[in-house]
Structure formats: structure tokens, C-alpha cells
MOPAC internal coordinates of N, CA, C and O (Angstrom, degrees):
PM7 1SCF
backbone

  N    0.0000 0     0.00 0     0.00 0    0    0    0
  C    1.4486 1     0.00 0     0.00 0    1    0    0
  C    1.5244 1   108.36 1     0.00 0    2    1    0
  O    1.2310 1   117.96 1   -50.40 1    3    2    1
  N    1.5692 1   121.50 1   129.60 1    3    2    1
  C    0.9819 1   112.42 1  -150.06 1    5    3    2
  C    1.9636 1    91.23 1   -96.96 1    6    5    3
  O    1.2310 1   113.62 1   -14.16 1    7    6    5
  N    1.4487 1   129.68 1   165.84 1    7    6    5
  C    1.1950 1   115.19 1   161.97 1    9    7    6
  C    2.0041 1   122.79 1  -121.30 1   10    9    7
  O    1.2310 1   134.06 1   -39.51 1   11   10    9
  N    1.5313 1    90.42 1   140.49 1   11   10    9
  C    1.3838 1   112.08 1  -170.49 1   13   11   10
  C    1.5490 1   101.43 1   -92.02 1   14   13   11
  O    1.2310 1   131.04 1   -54.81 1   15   14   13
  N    1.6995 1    96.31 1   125.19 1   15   14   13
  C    1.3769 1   103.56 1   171.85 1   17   15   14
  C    1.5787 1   123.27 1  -126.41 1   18   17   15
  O    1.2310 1   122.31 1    -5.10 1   19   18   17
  N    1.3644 1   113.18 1   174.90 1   19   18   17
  C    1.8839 1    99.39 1  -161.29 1   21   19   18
  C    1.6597 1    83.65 1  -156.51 1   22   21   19
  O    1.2310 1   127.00 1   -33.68 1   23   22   21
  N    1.5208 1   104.14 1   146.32 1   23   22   21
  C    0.9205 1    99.53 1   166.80 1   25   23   22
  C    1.6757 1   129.39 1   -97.90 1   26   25   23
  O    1.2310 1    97.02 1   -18.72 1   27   26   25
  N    1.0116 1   158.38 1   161.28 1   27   26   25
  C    1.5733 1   157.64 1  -131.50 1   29   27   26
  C    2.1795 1    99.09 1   -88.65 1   30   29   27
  O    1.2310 1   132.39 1   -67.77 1   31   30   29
  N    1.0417 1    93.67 1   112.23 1   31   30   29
  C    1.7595 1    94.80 1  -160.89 1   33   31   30
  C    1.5595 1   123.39 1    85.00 1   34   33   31
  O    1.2310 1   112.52 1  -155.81 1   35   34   33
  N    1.0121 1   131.72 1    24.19 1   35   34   33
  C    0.9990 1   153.64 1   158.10 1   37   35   34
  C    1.7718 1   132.25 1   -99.09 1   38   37   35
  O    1.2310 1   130.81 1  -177.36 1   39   38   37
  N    0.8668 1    96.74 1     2.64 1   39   38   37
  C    1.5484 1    95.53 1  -148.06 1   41   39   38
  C    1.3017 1    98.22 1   -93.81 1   42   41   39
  O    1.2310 1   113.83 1   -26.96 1   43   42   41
  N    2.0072 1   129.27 1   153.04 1   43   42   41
  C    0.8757 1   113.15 1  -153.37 1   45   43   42
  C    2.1786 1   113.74 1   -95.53 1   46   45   43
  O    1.2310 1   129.71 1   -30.17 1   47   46   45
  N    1.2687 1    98.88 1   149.83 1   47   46   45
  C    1.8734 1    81.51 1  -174.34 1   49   47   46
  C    1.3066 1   109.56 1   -55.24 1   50   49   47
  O    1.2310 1   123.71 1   -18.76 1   51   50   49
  N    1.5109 1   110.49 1   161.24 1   51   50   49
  C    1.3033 1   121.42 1  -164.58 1   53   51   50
  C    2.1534 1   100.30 1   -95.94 1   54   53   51
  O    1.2310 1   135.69 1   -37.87 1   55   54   53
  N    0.8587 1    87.23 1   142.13 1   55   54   53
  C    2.0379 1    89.18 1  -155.17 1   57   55   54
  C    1.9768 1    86.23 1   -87.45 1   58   57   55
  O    1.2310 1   132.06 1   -28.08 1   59   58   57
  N    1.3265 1    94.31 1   151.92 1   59   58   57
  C    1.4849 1    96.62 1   157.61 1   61   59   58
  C    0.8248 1   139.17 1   -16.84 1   62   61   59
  O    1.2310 1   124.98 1   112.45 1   63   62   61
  N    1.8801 1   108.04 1   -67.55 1   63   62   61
  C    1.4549 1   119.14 1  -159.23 1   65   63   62
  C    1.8900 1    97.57 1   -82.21 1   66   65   63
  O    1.2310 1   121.90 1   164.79 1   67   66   65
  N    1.3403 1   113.96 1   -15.21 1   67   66   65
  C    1.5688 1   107.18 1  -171.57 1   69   67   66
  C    1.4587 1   104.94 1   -70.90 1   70   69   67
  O    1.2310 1   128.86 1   136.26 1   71   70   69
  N    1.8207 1   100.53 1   -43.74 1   71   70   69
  C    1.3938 1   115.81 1  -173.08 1   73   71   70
  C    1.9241 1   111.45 1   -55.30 1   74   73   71
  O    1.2310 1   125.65 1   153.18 1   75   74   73
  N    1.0166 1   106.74 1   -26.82 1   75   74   73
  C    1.9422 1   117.97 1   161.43 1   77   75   74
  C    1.2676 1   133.36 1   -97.14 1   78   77   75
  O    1.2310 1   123.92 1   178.80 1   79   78   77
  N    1.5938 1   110.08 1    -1.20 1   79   78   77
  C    1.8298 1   107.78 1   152.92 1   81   79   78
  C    1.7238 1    87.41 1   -89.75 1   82   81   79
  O    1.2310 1   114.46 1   156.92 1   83   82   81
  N    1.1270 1   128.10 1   -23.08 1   83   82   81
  C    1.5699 1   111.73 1  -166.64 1   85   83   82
  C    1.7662 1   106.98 1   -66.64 1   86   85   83
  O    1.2310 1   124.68 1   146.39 1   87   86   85
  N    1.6558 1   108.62 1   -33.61 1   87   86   85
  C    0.9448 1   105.77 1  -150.43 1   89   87   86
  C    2.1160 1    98.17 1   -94.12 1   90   89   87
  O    1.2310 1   134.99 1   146.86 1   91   90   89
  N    1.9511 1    88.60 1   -33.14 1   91   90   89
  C    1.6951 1    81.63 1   168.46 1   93   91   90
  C    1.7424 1   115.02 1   -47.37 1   94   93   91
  O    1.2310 1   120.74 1   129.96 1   95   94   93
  N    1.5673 1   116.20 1   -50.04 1   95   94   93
  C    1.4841 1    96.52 1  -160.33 1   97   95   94
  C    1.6167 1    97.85 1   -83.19 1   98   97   95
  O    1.2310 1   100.01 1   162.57 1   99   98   97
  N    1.0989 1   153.76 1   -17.43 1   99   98   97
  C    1.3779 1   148.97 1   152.56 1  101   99   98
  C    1.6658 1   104.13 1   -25.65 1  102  101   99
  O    1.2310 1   124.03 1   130.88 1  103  102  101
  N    1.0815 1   109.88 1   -49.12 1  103  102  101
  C    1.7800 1   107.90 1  -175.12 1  105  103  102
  C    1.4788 1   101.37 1   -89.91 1  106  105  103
  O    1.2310 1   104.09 1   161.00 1  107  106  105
  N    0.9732 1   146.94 1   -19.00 1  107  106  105
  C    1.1676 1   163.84 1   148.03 1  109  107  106
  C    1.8939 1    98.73 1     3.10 1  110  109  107
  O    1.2310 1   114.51 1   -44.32 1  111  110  109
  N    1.0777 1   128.00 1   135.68 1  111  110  109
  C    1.6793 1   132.42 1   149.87 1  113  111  110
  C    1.6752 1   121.93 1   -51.92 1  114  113  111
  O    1.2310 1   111.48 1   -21.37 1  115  114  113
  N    0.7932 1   133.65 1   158.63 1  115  114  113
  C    1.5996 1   119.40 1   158.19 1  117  115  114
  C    1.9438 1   110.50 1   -88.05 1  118  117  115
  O    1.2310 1   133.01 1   167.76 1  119  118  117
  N    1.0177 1    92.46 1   -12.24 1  119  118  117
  C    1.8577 1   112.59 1   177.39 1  121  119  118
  C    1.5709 1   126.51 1   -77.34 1  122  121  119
  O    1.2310 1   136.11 1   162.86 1  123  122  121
  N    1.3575 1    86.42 1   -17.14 1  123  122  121
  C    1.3656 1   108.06 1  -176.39 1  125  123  122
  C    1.7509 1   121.74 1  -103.91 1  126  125  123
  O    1.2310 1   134.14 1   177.44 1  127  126  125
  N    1.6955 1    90.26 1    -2.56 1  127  126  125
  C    1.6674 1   101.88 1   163.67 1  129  127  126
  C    1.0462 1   130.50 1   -84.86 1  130  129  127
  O    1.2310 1   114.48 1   -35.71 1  131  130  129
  N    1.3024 1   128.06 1   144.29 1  131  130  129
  C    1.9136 1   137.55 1  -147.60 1  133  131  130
  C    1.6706 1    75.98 1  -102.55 1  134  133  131
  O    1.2310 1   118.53 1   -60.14 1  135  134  133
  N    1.4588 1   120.41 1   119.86 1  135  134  133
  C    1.4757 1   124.84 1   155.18 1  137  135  134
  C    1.3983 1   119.10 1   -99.84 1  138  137  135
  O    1.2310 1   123.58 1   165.81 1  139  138  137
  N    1.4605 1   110.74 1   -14.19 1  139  138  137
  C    1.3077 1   117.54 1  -175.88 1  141  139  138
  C    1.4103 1   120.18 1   -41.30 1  142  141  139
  O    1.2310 1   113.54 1   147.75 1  143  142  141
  N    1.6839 1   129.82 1   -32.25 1  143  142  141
  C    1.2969 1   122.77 1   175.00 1  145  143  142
  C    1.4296 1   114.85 1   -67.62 1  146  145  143
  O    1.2310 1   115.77 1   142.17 1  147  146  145
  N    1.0457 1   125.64 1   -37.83 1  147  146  145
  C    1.7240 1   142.96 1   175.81 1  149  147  146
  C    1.4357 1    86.06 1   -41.27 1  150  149  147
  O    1.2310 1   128.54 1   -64.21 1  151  150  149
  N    1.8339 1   101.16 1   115.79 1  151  150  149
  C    1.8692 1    88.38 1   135.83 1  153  151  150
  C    1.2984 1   130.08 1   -74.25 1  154  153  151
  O    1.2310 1   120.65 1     5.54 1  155  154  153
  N    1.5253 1   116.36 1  -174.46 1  155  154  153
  C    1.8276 1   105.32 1   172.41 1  157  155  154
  C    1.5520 1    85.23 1  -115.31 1  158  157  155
  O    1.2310 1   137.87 1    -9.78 1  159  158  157
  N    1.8238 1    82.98 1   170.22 1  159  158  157
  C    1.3340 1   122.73 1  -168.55 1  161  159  158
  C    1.3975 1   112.05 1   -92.52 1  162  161  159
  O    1.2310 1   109.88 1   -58.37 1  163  162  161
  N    1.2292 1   136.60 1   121.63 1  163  162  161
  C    1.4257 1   120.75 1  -162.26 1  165  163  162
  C    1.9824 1    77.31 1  -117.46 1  166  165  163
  O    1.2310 1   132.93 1    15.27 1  167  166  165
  N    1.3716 1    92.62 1  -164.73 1  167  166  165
  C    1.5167 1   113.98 1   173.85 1  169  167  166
  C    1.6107 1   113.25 1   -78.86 1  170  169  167
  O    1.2310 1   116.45 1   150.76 1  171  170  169
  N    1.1141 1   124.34 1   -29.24 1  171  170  169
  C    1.1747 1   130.37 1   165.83 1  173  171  170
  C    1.5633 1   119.84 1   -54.47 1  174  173  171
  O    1.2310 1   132.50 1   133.86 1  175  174  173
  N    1.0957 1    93.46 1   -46.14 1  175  174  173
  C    2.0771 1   108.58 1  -171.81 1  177  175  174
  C    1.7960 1   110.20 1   -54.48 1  178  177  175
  O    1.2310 1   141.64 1   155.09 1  179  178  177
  N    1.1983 1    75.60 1   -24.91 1  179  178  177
  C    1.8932 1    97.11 1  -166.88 1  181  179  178
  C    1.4981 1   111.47 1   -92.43 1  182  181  179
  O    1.2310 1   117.34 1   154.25 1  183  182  181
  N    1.4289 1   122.67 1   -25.75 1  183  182  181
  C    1.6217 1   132.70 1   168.89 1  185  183  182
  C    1.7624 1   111.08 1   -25.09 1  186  185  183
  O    1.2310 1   125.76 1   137.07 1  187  186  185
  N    1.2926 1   106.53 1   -42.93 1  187  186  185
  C    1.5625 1    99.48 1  -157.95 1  189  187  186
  C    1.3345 1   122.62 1  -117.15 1  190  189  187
  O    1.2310 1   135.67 1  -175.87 1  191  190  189
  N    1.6845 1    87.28 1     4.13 1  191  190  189
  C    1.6322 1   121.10 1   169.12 1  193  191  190
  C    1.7044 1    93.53 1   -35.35 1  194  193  191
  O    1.2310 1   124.32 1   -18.45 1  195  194  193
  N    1.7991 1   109.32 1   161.55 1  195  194  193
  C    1.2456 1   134.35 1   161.76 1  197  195  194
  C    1.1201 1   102.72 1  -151.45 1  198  197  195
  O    1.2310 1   123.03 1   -31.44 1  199  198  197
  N    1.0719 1   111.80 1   148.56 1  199  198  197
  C    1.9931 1   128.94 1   147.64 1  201  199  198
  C    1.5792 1   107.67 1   -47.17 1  202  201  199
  O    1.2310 1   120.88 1   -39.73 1  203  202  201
  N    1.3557 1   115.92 1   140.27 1  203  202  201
  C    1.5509 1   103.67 1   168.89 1  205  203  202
  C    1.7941 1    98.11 1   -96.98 1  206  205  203
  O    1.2310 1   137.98 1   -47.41 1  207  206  205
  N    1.5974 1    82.77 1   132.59 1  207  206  205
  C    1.4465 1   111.62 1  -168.43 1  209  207  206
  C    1.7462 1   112.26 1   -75.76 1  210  209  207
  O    1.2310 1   124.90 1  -174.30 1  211  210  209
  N    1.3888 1   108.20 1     5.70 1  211  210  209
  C    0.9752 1   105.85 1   157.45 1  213  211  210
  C    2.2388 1   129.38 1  -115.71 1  214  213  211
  O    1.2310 1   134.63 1  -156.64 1  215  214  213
  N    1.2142 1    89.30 1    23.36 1  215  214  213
  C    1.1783 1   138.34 1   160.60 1  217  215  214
  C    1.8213 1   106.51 1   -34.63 1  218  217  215
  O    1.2310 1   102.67 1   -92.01 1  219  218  217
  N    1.5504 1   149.37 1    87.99 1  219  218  217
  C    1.3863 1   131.87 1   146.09 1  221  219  218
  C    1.3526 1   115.35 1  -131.91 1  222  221  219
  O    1.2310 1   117.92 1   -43.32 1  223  222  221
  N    1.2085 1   121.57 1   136.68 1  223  222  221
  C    1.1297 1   152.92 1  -152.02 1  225  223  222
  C    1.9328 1    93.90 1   -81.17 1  226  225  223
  O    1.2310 1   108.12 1   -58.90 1  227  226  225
  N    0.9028 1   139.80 1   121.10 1  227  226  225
  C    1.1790 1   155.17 1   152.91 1  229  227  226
  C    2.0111 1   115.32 1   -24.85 1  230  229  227
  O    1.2310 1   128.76 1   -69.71 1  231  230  229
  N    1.1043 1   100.73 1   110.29 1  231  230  229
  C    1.5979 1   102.80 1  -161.42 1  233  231  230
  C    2.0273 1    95.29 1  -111.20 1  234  233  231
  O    1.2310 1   135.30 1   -48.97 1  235  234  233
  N    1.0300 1    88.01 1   131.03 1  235  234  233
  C    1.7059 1    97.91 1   176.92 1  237  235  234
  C    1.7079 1   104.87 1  -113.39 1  238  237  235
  O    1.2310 1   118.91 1   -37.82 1  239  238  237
  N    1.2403 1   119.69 1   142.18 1  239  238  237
  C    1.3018 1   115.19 1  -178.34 1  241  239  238
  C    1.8126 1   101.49 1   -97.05 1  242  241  239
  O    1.2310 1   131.82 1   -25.22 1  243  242  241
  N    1.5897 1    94.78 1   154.78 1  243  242  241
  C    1.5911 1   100.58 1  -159.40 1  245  243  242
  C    1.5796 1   106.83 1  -158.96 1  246  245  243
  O    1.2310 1   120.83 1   -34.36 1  247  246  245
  N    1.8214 1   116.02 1   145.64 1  247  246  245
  C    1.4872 1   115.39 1  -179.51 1  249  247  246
  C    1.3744 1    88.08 1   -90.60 1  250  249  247
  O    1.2310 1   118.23 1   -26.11 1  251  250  249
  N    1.3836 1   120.98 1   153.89 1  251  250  249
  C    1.4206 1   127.97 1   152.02 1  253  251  250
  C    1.2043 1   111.06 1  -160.68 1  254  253  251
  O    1.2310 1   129.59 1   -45.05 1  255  254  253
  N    1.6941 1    99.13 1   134.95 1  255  254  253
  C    1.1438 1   101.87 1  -154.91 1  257  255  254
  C    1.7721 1   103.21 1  -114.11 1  258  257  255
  O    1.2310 1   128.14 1   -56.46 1  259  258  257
  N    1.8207 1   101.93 1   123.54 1  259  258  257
  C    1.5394 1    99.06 1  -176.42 1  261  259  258
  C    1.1932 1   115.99 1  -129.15 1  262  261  259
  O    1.2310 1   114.02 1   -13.45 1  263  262  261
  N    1.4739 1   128.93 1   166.55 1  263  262  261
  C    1.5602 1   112.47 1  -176.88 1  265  263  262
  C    1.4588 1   136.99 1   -63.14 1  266  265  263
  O    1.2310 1   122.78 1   -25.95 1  267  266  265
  N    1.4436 1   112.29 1   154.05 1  267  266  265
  C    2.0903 1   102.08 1  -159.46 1  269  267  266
  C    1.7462 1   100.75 1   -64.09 1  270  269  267
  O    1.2310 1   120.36 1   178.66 1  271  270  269
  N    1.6382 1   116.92 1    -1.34 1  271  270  269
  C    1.1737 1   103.81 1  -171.63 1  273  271  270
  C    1.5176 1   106.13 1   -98.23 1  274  273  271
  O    1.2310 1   121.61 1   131.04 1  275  274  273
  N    1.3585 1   114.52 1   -48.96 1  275  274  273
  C    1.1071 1    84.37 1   153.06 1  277  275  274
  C    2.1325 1   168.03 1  -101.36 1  278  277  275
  O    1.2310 1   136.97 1  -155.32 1  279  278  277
  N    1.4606 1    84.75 1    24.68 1  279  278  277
  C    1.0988 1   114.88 1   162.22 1  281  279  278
  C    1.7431 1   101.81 1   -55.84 1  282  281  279
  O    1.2310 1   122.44 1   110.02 1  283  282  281
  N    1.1975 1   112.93 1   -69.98 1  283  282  281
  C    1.4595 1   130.01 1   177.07 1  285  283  282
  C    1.5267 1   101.87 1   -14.80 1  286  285  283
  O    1.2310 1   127.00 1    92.24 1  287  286  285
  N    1.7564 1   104.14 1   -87.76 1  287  286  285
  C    1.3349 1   134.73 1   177.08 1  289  287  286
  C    1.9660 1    98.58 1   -30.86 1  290  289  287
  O    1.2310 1   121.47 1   123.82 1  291  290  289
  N    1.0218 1   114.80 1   -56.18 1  291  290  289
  C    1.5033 1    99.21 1   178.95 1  293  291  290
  C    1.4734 1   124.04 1   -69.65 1  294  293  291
  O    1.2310 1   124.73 1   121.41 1  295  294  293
  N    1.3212 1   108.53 1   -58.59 1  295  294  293
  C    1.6107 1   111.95 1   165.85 1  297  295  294
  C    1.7834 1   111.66 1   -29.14 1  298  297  295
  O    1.2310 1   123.25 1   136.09 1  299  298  297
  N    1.4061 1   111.38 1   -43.91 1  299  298  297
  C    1.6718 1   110.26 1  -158.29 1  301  299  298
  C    1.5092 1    87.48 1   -65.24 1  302  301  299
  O    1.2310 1   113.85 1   130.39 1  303  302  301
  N    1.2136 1   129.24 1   -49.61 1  303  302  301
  C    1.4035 1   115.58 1  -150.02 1  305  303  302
  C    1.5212 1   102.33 1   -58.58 1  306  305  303
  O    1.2310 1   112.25 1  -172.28 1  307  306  305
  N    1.6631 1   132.22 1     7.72 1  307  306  305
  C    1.5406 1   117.89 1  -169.22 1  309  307  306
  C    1.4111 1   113.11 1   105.58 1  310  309  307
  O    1.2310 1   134.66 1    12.66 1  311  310  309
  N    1.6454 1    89.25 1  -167.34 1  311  310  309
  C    1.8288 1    81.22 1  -165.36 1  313  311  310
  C    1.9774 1    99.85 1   -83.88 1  314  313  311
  O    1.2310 1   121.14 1   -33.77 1  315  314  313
  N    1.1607 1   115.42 1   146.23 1  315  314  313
  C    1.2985 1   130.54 1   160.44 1  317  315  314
  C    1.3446 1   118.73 1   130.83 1  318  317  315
  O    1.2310 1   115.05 1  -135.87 1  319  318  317
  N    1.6817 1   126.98 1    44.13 1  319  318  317
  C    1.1945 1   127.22 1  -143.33 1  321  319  318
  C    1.3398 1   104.32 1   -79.13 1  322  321  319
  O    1.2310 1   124.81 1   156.22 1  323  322  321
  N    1.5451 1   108.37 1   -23.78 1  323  322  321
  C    1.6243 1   117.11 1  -147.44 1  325  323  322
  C    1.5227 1    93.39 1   -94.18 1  326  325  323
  O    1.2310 1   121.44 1   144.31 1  327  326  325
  N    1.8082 1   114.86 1   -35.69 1  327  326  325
  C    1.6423 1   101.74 1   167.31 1  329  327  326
  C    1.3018 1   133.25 1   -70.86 1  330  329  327
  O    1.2310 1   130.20 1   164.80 1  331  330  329
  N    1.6568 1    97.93 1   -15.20 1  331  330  329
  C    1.4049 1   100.54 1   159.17 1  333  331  330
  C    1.2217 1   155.09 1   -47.97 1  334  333  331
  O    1.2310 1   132.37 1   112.11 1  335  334  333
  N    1.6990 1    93.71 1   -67.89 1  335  334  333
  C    1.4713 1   110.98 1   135.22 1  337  335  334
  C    1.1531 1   150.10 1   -34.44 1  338  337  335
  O    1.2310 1   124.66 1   146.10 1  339  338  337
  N    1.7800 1   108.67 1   -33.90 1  339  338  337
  C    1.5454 1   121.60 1   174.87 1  341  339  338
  C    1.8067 1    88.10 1   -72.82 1  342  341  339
  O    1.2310 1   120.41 1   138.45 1  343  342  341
  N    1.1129 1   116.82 1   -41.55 1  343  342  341
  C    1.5959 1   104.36 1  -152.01 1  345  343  342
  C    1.8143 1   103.03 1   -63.32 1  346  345  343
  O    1.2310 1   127.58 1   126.12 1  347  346  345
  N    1.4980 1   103.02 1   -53.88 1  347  346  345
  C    1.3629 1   110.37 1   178.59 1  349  347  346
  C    1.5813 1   113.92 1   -54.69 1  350  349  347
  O    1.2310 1   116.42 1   169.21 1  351  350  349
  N    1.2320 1   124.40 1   -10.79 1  351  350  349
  C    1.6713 1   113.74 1   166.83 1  353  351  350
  C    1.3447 1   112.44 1   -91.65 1  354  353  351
  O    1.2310 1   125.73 1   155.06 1  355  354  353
  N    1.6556 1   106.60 1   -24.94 1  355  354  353
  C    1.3568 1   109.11 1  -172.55 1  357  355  354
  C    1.7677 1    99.55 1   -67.02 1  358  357  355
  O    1.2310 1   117.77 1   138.01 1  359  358  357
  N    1.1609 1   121.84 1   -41.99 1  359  358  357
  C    1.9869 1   122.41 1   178.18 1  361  359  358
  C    1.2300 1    87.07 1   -71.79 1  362  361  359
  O    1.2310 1   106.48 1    94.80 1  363  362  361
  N    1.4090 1   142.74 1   -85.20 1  363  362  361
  C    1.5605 1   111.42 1  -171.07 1  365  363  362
  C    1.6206 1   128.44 1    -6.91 1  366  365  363
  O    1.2310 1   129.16 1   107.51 1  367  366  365
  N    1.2738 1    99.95 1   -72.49 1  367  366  365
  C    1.1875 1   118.52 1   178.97 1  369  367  366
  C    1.7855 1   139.67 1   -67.82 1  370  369  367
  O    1.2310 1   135.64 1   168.65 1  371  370  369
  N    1.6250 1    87.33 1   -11.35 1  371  370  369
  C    1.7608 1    94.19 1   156.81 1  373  371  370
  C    1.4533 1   111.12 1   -87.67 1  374  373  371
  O    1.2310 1   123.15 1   131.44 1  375  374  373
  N    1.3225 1   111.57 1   -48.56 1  375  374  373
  C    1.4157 1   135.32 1   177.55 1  377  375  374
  C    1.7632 1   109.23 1   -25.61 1  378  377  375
  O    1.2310 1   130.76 1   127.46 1  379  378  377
  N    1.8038 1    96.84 1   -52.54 1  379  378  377
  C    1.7203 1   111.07 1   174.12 1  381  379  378
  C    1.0190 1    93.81 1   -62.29 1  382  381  379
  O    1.2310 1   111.35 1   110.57 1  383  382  381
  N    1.4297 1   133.90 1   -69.43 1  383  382  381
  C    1.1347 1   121.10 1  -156.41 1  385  383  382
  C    1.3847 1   128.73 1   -61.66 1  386  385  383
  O    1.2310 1   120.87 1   151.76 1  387  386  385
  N    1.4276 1   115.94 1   -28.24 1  387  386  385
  C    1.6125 1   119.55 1  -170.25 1  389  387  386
  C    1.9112 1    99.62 1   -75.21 1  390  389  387
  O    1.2310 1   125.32 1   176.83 1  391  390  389
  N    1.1611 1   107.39 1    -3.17 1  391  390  389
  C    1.6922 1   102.30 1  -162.64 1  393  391  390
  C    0.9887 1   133.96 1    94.85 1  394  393  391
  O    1.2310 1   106.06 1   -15.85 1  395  394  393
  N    1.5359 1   143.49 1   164.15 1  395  394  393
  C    1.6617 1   157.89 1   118.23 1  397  395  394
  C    1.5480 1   100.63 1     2.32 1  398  397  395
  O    1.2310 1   128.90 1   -67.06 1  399  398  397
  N    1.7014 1   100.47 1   112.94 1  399  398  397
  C    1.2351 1   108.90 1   161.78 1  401  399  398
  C    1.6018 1   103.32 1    94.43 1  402  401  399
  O    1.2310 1   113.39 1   148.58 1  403  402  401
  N    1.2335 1   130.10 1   -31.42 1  403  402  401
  C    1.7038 1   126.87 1   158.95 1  405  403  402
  C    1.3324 1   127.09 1   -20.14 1  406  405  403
  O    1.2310 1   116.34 1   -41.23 1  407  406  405
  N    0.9949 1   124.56 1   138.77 1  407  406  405
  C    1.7177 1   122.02 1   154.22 1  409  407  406
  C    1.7382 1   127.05 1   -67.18 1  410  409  407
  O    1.2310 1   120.10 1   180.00 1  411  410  409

């Protein structure tokens, strides 16, 4: 497959007839898509999977207010209290999410 490139303001107008296959598959079903070329994904496919390591999660700054004890308990372990903390809400918070009976 060969690849088509354009430079930024350049690009060519979109014609009528494109602008109405765009708009046929827009109305389109999701039921009505041919998956048959797709292979599937077994457990294997996924073995060598990674996270992309350039991967960060969006950080908002925030007061929160928790007890001096355990504030304490986090600070002692050294420097990184606040990723600490982020991490332990972050398992809270899959934990909710995965449901009753989760790890």
C-alpha cells in the first residue's frame, strides 16, 4: 500500500460524491460491518504486548485533605509520597471499578 502525503493547507477539497460515501457509512449500523477479514485475538497475540512507554496519564493539581497520621505513614517511606498515594487510589479505584469479588 503505497502512502499519500499532503502538506498542512494543502490538502485536496473533499468532492461531493466523497462527502456521501462519508455520510452513507456515518449512518451505517455497527452490525452491518463485514469483520470476517480481521483475524481474532487469542491470548497468545497479546504475550508480547507492552504499554507504550511513552504513555502519562493527565495530572490535575488538587487540596486534599487527609489525616496527620496518615500523611506521616506516607511521607516516612521517602521521597514520593504524592505518587504513592496517587497509586493507592488508583487500585482503589480499579478495584471499584472491576466489581464485587475483584482483587
Amino acid at each position: 500500500m503505497s502512502r499519500v502525503r499532503h502538506e498542512q493547507g494543502t490538502l485536496p477539497a473533499i468532492t461531493p460524491e466523497r462527502m456521501a460515501d462519508m455520510k452513507a457509512l456515518a449512518q451505517q449500523s455497527d452490525a452491518s460491518i463485514d469483520y470476517s477479514d480481521i483475524p481474532s485475538l487469542d491470548a497468545a497475540a497479546w504475550q508480547g504486548a507492552v504499554r507504550n512507554p511513552f504513555y502519562r496519564p493527565n495530572k490535575t493539581h488538587t487540596t486534599v485533605r487527609v489525616d496527620a497520621d496518615v500523611l506521616a505513614w506516607l511521607k516516612s517511606q521517602g521521597k514520593g509520597y504524592q505518587t504513592r498515594l496517587n497509586a493507592i487510589l488508583r487500585q482503589a479505584m480499579l478495584k471499584e471499578l472491576r466489581g464485587p469479588g475483584s482483587n
